[in-house]
N, C-alpha and C positions, 0 to 999 in steps of 0.2 A: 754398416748398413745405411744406404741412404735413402731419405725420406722422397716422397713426390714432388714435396712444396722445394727441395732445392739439388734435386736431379738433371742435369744437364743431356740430352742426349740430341744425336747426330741425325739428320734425318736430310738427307740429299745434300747433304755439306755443307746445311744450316743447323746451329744452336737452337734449339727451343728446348725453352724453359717448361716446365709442366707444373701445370699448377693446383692447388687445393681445394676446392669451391671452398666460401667463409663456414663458420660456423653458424650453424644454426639457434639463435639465443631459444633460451630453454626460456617458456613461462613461468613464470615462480607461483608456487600452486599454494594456497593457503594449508600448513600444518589440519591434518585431520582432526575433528572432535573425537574424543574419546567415547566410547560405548558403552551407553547403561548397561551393565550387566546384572549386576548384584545393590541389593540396597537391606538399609536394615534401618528397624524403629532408633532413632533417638531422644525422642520427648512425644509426651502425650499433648495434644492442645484442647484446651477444657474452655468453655466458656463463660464468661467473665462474670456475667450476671448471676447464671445458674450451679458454675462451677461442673457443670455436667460435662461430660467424652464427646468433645465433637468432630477428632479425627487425631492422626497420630505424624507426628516430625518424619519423616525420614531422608535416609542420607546415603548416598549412590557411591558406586566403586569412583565415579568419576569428581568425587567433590560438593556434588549438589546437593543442597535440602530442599526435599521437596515434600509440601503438606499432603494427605494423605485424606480427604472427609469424611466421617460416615455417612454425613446426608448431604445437604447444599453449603455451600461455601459461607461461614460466618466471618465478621470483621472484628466484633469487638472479643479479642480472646487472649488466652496467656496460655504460656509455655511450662509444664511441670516435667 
């Protein structure tokens, strides 16, 4: 079987070559992010001062930990 790009035919008892338009370069498209789907607690985060619950760790099918607050965002805290 032969191809277009090197097809030879006859055409009023001239050769012409038939040709292939080029390729078309493909955009290279950045790998997709993954989808939260699922997440689950991993640590409590308790505040530092008062040692009280001020929200809880968690950690996503995709890798991430992400804090959790019960109220407004605290800075000064630890991880149990």
């Amino acid at each position: 079987m032969t191809t277009a790009a090197t097809e030879l035919t006859t055409l009023n008892g001239t050769s012409v070559v038939l040709r292939v338009p080029r390729r078309v370069k493909r955009s290279r498209v950045a790998p997709k992010e993954p989808t939260r789907l699922h997440a689950h607690a991993v640590n409590r985060i308790l505040d530092r001062e008062t040692g009280e619950l001020v929200g809880w760790l968690y950690k996503w099918n995709t890798g991430e930990l992400v804090p959790r607050w019960k109220a407004e965002t605290k800075s000064d805290v630890f991880y149990d």
